[in-house]
C-alpha positions in Angstrom: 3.2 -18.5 -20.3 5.3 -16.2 -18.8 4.8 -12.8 -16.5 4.3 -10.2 -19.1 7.7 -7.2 -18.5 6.0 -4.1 -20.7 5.4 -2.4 -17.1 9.4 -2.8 -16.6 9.9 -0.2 -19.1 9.5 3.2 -19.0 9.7 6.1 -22.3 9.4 9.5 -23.3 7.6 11.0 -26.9 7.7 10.4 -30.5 5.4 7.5 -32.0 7.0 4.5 -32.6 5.4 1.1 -32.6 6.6 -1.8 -30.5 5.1 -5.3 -31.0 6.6 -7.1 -28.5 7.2 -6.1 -25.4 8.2 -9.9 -23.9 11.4 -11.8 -24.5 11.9 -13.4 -27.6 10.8 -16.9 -26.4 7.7 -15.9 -24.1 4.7 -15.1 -26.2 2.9 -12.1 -25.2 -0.8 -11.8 -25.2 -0.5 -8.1 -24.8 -1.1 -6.0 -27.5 1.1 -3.6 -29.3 2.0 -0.6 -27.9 3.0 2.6 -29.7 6.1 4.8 -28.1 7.3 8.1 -29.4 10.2 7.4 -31.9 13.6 9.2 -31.6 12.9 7.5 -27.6 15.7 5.2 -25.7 13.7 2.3 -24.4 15.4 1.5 -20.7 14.5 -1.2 -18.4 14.1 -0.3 -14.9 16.6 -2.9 -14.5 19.1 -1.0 -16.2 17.9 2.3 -14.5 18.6 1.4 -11.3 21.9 -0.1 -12.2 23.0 3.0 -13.7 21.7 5.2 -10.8 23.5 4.4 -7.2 20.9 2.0 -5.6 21.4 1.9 -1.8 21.5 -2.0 -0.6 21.1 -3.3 2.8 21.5 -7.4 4.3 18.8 -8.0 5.9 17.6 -11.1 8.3 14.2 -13.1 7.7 12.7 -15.2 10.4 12.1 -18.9 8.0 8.8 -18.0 7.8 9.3 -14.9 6.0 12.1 -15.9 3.8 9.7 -18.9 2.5 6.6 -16.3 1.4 8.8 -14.1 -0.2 10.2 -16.9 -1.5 7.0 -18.2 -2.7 5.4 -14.9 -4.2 8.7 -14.5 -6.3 8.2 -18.0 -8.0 4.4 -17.2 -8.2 5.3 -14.4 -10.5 3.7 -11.7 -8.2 7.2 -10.2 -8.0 10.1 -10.8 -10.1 12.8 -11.2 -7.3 13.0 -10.5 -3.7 14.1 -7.0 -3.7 10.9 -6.0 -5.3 8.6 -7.9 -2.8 10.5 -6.4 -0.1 10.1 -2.7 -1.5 6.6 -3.8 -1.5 5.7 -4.9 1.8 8.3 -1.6 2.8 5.9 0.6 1.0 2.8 -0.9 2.4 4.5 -0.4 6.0 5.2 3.5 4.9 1.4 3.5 3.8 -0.2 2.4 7.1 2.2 4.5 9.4 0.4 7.3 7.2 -2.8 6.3 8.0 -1.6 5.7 11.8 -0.7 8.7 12.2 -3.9 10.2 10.5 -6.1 8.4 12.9 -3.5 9.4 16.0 -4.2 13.1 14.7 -7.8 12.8 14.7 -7.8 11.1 18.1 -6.0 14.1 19.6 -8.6 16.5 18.0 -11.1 14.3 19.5 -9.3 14.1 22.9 -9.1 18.1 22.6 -12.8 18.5 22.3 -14.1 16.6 24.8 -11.3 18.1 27.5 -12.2 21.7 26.4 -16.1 20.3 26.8 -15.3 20.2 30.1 -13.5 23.1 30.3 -16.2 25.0 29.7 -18.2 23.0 31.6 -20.4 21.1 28.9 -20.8 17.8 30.3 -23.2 16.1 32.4 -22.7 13.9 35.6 -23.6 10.7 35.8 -24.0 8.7 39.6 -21.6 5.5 39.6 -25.3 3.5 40.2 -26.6 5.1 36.8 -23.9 4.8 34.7 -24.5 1.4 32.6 -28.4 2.8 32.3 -26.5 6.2 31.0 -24.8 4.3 28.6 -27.1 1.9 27.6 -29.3 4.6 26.9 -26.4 6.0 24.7 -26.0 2.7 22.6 -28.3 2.6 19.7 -30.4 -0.7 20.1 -30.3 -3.9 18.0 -33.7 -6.1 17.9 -36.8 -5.5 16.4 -37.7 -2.5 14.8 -33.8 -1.2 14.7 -32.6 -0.9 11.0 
């Protein structure tokens, strides 16, 4: 049984019903789906081929060219390109997050120089510091939940 391809198309409305979604010689365990009629059914295939796609060559250490390789024939992916926009998307989604957590260092940063700025802090002896902070740490044992 092959990958399913109803996600590869895209419509806008007026009911229609569509009963297979698959190529002719794949069976489909999905079931119908109903489209507006008076709708052009295109493939995101033919989408991007009709829109100006930009394309780069790019070089893969072995390693990297055998796991794409590999999610491509596991069906994850239909070809490279599309596990490559993947792992490019994932990348834009933790630089995101990086710099989310970079902004809320510098808050953090912020407060604790205008702490001192103001002069909220306390001062700790070199000889008492790993009791101060030991005292800071919340304990493990018995009795600690």
């Amino acid at each position: 049984m092959r990958r399913c391809r109803r996600a590869r198309f895209s419509a806008a409305f007026n009911l229609r019903d569509i009963s297979r979604c698959c190529r002719i010689d794949v069976d489909c365990l999905c079931p119908p789906i109903i489209v507006p009629s008076n709708t052009q059914i295109v493939s995101l295939d033919e989408r991007q081929e009709n829109m100006a796609v930009p394309t780069r060559n790019i070089s893969l250490t072995v390693e990297q060219d055998a796991f794409v390789e590999r999610v491509v024939k596991a069906g994850e992916y239909q070809n490279a390109s599309e596990a490559i926009r993947d792992a490019l998307r994932v990348l834009q989604q933790k630089r995101r997050e990086d710099a989310l957590k970079l902004r809320a260092l510098r808050q953090q940063i912020k407060a604790g120089l205008d702490e001192l700025e103001r002069g909220d802090f306390t001062e700790v002896a070199e000889a008492e510091l790993d009791d101060y902070l030991e005292r800071l740490t919340p304990r493990r044992g018995k009795g600690a939940h």
